[in-house]
CHARMM-style PDB file with segment names, atoms N, HN, CA, C and O in Angstrom:
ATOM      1  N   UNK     1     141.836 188.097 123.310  1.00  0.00      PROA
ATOM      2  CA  UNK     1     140.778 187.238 123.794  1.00  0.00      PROA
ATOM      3  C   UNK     1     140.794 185.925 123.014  1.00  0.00      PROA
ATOM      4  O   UNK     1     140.619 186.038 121.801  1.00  0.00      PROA
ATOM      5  N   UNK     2     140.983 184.646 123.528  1.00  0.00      PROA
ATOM      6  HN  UNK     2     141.125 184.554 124.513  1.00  0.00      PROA
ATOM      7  CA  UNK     2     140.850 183.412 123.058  1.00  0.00      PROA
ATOM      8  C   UNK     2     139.379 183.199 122.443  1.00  0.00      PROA
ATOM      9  O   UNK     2     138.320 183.643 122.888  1.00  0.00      PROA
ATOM     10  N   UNK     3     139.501 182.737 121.782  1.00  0.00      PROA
ATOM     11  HN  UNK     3     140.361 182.376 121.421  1.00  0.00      PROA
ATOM     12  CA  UNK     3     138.140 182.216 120.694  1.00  0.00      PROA
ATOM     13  C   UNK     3     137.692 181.617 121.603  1.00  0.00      PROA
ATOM     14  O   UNK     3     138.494 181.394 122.509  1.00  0.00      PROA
ATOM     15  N   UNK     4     135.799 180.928 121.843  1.00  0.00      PROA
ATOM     16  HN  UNK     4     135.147 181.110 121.107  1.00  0.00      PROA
ATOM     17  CA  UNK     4     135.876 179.430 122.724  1.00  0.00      PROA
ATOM     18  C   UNK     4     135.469 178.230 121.140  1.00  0.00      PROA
ATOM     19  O   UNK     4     135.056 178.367 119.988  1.00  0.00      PROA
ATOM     20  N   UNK     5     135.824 177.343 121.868  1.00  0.00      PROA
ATOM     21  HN  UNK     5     136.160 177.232 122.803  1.00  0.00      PROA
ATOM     22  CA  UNK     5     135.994 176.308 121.082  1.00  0.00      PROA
ATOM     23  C   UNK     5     134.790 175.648 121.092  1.00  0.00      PROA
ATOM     24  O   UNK     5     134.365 175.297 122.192  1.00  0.00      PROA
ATOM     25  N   UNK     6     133.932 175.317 119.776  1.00  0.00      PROA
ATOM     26  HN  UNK     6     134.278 175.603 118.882  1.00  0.00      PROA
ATOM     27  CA  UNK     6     132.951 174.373 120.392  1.00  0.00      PROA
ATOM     28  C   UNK     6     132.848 173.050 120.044  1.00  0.00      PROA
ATOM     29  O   UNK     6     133.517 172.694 119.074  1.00  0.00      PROA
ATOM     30  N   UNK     7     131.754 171.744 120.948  1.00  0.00      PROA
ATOM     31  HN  UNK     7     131.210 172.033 121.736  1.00  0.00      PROA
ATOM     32  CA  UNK     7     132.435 170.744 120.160  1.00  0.00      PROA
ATOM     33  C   UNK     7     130.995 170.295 120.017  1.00  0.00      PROA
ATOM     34  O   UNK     7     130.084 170.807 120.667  1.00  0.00      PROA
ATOM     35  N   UNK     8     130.795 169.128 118.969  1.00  0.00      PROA
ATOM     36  HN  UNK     8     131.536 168.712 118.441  1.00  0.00      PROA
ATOM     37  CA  UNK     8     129.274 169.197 117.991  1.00  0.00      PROA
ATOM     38  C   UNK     8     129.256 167.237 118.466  1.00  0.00      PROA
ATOM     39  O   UNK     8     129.828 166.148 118.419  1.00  0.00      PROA
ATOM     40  N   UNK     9     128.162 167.986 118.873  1.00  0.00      PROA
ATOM     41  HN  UNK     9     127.698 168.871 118.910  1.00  0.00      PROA
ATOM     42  CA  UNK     9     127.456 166.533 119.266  1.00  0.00      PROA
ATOM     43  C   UNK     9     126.375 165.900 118.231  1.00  0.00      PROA
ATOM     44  O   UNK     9     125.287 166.460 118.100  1.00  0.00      PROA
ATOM     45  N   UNK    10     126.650 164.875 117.592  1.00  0.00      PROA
ATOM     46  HN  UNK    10     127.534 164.420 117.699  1.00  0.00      PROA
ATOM     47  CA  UNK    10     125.655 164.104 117.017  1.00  0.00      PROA
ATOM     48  C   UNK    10     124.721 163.689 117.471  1.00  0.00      PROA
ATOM     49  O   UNK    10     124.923 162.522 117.136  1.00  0.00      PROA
ATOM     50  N   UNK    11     123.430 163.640 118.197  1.00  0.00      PROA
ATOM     51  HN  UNK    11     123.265 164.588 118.469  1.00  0.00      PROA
ATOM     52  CA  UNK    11     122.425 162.689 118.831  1.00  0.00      PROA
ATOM     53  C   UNK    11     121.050 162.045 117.902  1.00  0.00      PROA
ATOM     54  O   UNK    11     120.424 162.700 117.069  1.00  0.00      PROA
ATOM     55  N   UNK    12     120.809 160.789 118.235  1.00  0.00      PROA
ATOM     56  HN  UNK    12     121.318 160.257 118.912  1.00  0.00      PROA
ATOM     57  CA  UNK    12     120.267 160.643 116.911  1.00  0.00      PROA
ATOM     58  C   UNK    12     118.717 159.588 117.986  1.00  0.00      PROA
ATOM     59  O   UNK    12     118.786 159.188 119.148  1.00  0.00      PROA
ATOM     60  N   UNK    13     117.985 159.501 117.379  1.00  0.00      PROA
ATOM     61  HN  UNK    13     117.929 159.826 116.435  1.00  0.00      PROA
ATOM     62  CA  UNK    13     116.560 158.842 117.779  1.00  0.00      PROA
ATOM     63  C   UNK    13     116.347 157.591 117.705  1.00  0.00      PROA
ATOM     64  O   UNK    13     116.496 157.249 116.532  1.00  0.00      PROA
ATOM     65  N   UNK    14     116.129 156.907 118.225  1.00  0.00      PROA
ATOM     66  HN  UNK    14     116.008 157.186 119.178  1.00  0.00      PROA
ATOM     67  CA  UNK    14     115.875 155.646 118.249  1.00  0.00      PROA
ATOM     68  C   UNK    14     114.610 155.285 118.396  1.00  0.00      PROA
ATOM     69  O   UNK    14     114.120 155.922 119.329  1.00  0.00      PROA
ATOM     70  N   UNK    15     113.583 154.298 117.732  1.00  0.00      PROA
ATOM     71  HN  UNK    15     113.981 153.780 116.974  1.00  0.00      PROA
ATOM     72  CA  UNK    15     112.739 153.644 118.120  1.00  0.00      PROA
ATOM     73  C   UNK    15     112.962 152.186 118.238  1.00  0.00      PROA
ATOM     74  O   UNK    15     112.054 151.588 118.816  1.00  0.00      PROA
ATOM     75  N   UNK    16     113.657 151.692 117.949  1.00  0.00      PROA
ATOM     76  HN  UNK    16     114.394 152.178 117.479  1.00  0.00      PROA
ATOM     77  CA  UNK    16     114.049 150.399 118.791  1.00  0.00      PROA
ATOM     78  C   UNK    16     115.259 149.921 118.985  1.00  0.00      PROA
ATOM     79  O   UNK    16     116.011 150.346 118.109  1.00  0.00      PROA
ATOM     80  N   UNK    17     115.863 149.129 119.845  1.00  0.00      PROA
ATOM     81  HN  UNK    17     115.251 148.784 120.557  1.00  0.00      PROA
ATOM     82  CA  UNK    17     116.808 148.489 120.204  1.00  0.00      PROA
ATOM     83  C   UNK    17     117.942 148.505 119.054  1.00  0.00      PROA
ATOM     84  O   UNK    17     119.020 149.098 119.102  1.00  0.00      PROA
ATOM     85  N   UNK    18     117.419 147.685 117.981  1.00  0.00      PROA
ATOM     86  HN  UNK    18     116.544 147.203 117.941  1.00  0.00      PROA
ATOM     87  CA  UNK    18     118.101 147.869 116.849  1.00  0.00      PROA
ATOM     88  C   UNK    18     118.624 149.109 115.844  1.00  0.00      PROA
ATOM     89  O   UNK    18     119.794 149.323 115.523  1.00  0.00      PROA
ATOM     90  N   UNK    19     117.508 149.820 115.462  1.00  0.00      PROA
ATOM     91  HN  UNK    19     116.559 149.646 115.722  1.00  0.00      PROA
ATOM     92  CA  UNK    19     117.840 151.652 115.357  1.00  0.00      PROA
ATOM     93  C   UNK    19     118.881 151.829 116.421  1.00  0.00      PROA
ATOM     94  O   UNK    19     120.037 151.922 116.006  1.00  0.00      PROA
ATOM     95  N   UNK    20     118.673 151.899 117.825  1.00  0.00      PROA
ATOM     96  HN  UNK    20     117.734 151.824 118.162  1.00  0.00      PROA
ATOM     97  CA  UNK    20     119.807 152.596 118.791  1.00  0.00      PROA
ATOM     98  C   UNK    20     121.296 151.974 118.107  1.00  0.00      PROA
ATOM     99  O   UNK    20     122.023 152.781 117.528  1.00  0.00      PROA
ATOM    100  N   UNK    21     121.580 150.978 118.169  1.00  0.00      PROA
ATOM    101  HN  UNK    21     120.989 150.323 118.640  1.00  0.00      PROA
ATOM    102  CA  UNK    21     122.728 150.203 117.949  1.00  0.00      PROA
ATOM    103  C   UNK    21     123.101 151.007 116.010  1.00  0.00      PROA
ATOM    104  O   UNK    21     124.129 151.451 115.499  1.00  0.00      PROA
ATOM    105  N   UNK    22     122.026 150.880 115.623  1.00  0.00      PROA
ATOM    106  HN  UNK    22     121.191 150.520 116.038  1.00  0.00      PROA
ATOM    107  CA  UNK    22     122.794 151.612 113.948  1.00  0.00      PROA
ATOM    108  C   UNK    22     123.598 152.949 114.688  1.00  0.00      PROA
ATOM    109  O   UNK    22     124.823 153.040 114.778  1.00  0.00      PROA
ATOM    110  N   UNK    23     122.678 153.886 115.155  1.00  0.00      PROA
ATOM    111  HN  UNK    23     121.684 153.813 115.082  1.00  0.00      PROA
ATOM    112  CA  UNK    23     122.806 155.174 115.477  1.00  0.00      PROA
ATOM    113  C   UNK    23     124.298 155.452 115.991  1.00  0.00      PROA
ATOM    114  O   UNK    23     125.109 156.341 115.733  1.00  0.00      PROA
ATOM    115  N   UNK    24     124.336 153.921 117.123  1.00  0.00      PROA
ATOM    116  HN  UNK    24     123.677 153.199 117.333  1.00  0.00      PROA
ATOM    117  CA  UNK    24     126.070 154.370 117.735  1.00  0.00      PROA
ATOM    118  C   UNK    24     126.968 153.477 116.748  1.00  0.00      PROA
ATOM    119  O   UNK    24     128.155 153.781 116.867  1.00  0.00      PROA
ATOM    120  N   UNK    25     126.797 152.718 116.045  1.00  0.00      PROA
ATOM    121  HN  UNK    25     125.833 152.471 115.949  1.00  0.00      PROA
ATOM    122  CA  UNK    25     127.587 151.776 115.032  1.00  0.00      PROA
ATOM    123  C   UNK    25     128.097 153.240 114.114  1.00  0.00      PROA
ATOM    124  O   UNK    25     129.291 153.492 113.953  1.00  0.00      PROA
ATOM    125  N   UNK    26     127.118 154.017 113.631  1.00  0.00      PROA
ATOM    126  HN  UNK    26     126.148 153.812 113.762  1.00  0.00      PROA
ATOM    127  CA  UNK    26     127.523 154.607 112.629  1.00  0.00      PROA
ATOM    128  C   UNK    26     127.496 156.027 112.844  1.00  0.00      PROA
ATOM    129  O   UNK    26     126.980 156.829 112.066  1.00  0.00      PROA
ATOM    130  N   UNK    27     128.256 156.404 114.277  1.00  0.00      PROA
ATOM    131  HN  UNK    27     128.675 155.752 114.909  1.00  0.00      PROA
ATOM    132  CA  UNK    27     128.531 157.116 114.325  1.00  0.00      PROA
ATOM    133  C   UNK    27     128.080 158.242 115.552  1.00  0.00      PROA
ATOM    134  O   UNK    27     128.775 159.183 115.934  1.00  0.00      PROA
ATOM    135  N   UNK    28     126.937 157.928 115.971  1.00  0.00      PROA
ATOM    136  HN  UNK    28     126.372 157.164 115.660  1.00  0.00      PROA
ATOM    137  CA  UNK    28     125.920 158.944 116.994  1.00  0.00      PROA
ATOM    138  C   UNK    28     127.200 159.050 118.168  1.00  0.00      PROA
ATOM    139  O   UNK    28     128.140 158.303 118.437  1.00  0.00      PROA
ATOM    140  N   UNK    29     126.787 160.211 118.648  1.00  0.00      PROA
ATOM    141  HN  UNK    29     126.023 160.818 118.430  1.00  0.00      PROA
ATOM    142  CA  UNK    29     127.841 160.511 120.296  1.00  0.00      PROA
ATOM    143  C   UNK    29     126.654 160.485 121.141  1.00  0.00      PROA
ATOM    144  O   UNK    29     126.924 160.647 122.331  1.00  0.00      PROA
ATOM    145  N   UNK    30     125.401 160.325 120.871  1.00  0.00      PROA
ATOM    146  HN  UNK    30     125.182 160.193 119.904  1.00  0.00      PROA
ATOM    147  CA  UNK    30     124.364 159.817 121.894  1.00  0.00      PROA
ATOM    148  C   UNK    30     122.733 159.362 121.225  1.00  0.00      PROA
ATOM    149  O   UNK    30     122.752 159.318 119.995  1.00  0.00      PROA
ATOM    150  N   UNK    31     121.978 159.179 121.576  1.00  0.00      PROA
ATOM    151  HN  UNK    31     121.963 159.215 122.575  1.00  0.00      PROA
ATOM    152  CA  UNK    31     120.732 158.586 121.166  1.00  0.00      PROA
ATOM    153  C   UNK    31     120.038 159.015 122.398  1.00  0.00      PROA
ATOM    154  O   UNK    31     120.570 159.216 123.489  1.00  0.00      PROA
ATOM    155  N   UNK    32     118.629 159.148 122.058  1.00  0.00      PROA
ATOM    156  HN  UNK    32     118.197 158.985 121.171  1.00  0.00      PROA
ATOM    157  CA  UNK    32     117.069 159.097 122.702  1.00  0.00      PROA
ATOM    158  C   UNK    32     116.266 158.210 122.322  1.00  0.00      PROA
ATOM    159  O   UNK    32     115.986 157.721 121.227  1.00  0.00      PROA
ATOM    160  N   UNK    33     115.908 158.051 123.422  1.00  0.00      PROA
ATOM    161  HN  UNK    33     116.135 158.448 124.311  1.00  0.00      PROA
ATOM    162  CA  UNK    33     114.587 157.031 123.068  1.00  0.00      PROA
ATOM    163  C   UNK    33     113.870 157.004 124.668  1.00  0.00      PROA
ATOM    164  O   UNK    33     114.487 157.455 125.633  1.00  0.00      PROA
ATOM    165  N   UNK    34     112.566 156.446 124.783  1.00  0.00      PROA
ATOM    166  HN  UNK    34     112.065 156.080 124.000  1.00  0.00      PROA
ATOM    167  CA  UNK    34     111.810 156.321 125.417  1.00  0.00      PROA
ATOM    168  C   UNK    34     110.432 155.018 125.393  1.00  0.00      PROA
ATOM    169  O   UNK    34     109.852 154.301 124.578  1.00  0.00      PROA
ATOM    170  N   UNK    35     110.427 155.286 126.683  1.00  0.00      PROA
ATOM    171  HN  UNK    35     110.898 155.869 127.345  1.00  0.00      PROA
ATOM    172  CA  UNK    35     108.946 154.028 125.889  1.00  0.00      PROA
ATOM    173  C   UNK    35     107.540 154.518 125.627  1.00  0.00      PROA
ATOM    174  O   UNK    35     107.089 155.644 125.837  1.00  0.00      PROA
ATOM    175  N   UNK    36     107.019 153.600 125.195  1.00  0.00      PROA
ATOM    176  HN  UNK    36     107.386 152.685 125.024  1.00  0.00      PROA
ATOM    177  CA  UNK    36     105.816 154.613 123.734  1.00  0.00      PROA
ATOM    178  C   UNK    36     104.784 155.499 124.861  1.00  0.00      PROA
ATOM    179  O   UNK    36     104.069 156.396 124.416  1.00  0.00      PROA
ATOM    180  N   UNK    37     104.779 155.221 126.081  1.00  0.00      PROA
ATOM    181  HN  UNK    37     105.360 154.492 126.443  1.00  0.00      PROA
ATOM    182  CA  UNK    37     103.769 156.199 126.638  1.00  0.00      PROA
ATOM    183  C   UNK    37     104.515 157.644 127.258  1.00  0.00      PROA
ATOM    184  O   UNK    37     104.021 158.532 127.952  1.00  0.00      PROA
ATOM    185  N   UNK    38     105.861 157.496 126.728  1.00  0.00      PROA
ATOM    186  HN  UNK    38     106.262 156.774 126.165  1.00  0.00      PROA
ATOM    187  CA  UNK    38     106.505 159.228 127.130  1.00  0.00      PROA
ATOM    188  C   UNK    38     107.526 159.119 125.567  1.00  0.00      PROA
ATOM    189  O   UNK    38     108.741 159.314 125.600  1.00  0.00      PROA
ATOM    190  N   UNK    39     106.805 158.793 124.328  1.00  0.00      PROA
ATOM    191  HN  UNK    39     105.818 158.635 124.301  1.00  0.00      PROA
ATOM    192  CA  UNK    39     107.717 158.957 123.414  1.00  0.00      PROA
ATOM    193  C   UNK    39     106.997 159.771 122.427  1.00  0.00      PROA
ATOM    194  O   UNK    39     105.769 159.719 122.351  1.00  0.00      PROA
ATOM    195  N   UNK    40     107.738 160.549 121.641  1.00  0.00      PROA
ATOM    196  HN  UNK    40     108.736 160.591 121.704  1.00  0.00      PROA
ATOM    197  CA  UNK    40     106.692 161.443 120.585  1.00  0.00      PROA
ATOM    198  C   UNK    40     106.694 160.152 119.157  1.00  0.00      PROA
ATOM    199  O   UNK    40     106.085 160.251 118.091  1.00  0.00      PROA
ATOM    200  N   UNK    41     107.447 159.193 119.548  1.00  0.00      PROA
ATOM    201  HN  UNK    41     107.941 159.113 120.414  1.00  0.00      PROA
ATOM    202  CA  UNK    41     107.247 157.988 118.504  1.00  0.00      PROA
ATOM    203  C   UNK    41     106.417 156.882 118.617  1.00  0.00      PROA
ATOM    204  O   UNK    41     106.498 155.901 117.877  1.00  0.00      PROA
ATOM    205  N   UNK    42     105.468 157.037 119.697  1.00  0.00      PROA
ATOM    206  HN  UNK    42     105.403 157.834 120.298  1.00  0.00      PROA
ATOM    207  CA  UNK    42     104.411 156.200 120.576  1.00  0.00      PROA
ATOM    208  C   UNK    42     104.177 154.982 119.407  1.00  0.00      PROA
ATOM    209  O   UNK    42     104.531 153.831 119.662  1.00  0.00      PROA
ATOM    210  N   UNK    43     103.619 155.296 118.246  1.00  0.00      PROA
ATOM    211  HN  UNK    43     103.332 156.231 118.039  1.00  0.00      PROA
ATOM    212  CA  UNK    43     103.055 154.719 117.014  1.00  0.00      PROA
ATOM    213  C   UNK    43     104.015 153.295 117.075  1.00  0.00      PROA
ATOM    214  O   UNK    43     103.806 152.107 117.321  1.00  0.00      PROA
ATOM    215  N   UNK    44     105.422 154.306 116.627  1.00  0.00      PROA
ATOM    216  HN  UNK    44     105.592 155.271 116.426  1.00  0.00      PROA
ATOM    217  CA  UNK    44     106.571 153.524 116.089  1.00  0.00      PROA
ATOM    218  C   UNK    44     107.217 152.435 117.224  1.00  0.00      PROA
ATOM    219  O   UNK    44     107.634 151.387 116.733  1.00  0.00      PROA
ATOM    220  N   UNK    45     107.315 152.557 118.410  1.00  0.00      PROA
ATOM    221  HN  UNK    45     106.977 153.409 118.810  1.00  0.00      PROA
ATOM    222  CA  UNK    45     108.133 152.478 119.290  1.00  0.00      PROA
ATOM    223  C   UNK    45     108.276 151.461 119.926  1.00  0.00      PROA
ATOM    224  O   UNK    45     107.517 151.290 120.880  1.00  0.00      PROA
ATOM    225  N   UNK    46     109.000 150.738 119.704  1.00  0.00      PROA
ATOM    226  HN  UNK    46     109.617 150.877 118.930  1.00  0.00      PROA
ATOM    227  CA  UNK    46     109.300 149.039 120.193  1.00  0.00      PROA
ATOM    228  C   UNK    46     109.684 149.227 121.648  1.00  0.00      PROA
ATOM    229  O   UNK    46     109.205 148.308 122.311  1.00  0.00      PROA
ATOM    230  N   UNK    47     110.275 149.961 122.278  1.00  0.00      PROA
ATOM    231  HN  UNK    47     110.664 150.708 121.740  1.00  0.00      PROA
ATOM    232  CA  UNK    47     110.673 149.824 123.522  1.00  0.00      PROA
ATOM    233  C   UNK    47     110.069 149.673 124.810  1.00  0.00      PROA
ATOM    234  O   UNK    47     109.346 150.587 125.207  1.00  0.00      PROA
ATOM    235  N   UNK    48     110.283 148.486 125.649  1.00  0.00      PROA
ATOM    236  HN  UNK    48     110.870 147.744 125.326  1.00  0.00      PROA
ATOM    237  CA  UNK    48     109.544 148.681 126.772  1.00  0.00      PROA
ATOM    238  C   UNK    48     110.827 148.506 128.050  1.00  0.00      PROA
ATOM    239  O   UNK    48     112.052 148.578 127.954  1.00  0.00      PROA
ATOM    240  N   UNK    49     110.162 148.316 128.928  1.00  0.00      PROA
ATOM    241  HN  UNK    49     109.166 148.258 129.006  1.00  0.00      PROA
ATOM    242  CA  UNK    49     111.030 148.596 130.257  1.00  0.00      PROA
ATOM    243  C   UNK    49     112.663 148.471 130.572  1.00  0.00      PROA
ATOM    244  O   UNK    49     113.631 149.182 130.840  1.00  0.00      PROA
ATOM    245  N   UNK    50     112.183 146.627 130.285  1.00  0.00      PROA
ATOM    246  HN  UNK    50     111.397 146.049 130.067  1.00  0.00      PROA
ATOM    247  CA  UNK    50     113.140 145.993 129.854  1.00  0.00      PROA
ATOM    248  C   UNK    50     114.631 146.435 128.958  1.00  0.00      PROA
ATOM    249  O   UNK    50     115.798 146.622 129.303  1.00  0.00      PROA
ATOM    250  N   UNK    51     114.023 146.475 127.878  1.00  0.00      PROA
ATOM    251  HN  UNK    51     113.075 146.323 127.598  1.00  0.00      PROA
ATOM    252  CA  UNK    51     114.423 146.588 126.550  1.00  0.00      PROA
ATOM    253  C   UNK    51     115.399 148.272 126.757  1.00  0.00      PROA
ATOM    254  O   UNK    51     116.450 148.745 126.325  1.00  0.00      PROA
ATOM    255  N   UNK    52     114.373 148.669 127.597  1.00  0.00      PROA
ATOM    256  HN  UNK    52     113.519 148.284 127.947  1.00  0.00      PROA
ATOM    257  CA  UNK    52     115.369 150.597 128.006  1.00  0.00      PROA
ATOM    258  C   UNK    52     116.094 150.359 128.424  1.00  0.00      PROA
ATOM    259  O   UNK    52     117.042 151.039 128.032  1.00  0.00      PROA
ATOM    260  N   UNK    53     116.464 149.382 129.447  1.00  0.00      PROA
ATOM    261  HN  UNK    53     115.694 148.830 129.765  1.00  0.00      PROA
ATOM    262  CA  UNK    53     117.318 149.593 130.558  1.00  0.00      PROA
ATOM    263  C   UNK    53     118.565 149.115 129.719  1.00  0.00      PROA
ATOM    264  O   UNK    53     119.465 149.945 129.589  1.00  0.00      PROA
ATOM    265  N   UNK    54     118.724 147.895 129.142  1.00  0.00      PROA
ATOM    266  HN  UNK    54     117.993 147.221 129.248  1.00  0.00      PROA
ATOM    267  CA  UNK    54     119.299 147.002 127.781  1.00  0.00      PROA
ATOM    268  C   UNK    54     119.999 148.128 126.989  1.00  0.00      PROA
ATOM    269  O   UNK    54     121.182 148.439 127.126  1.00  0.00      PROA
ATOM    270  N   UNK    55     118.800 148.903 125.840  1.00  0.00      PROA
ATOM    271  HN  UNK    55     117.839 148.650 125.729  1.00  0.00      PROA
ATOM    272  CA  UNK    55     119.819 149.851 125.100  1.00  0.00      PROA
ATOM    273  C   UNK    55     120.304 150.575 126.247  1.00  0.00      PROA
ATOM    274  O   UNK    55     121.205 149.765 126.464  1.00  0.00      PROA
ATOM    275  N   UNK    56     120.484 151.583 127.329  1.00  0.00      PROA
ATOM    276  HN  UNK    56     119.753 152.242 127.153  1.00  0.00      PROA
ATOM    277  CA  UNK    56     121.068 152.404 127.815  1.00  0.00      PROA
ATOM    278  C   UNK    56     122.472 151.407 128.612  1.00  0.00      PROA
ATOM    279  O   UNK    56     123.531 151.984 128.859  1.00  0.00      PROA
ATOM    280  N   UNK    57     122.356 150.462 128.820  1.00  0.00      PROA
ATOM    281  HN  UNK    57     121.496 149.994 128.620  1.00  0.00      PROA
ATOM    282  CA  UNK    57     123.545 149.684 129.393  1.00  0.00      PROA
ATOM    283  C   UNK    57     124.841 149.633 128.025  1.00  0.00      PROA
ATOM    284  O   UNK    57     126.041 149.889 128.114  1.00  0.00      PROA
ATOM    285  N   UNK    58     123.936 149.153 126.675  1.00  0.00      PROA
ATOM    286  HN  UNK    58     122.960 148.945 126.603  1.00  0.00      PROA
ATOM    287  CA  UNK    58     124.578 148.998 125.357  1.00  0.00      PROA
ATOM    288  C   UNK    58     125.270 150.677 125.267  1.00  0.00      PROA
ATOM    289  O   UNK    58     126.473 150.925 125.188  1.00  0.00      PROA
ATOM    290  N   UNK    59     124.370 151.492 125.298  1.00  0.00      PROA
ATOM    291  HN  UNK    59     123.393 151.290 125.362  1.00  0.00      PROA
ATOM    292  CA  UNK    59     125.241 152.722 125.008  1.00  0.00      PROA
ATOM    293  C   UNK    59     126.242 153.253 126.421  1.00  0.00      PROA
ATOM    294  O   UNK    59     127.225 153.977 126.264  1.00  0.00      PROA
ATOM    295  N   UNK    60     126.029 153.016 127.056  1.00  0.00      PROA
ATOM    296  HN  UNK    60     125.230 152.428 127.183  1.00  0.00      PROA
ATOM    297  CA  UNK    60     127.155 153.450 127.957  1.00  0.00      PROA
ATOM    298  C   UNK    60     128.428 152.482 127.748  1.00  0.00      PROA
ATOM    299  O   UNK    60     129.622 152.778 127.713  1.00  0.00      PROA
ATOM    300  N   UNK    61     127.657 150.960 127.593  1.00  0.00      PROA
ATOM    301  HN  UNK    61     126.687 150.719 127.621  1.00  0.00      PROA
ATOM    302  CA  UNK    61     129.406 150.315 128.181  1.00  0.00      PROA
ATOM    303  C   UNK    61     130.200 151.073 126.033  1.00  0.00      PROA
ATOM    304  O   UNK    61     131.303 150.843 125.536  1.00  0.00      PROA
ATOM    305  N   UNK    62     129.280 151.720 125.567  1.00  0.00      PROA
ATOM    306  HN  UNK    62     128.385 151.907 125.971  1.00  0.00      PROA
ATOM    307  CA  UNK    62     130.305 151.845 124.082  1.00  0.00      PROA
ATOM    308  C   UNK    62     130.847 153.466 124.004  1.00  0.00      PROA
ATOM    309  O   UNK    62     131.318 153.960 122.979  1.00  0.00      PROA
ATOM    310  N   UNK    63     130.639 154.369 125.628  1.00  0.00      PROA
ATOM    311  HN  UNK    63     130.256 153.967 126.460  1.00  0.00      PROA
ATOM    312  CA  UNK    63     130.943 155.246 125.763  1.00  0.00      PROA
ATOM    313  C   UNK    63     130.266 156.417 125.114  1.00  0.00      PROA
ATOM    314  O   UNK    63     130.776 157.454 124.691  1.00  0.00      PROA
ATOM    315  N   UNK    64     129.052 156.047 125.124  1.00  0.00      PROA
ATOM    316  HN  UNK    64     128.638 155.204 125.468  1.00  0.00      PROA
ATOM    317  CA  UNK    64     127.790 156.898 124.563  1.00  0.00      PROA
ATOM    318  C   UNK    64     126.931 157.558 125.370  1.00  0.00      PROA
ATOM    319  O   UNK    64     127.004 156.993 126.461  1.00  0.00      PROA
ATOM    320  N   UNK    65     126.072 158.543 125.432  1.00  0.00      PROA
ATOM    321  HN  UNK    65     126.012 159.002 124.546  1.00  0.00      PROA
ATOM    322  CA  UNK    65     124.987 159.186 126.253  1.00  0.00      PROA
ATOM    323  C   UNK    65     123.918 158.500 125.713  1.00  0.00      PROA
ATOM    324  O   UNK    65     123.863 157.873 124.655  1.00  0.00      PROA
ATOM    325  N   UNK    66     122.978 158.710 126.651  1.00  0.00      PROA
ATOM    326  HN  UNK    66     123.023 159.220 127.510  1.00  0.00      PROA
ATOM    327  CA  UNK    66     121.636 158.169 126.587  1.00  0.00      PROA
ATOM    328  C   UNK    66     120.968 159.236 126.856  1.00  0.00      PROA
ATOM    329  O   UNK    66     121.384 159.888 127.815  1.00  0.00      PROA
ATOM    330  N   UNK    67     119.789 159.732 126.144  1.00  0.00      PROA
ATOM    331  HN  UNK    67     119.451 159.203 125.366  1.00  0.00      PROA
ATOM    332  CA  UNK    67     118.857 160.594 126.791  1.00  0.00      PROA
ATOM    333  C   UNK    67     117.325 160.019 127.259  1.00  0.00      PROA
ATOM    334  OT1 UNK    67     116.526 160.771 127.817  1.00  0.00      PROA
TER     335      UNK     67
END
């Protein structure tokens, strides 16, 4: 019987634009984030509509997931 192989995903949190970009600079295979009225970082959370659509364009064209 072959072993299965598994493979380890890094995903890391973002509360703003800038956080997202560290996260895939240094390393993340994906990021979350949301905007502050569906985020458990509501407090923290710089992101609005705009600004979502922006990081999730940034992480795809760098071959990243978005959650």
């Amino acid at each position: 019987m072959k072993k299965k192989e598994f493979k380890y995903e890094l995903i890391a949190p973002a509360g703003s634009f800038d956080k997202l970009v560290y996260a895939i600079e240094y390393g993340a295979d994906s990021v979350y984030a949301g905007v502050p009225d569906f985020s458990l970082r509501a407090r923290i959370n710089k992101f609005n509509n705009k600004k979502i659509i922006e990081a999730i364009e940034y992480a795809h064209n760098k071959n990243k997931k978005s959650l």
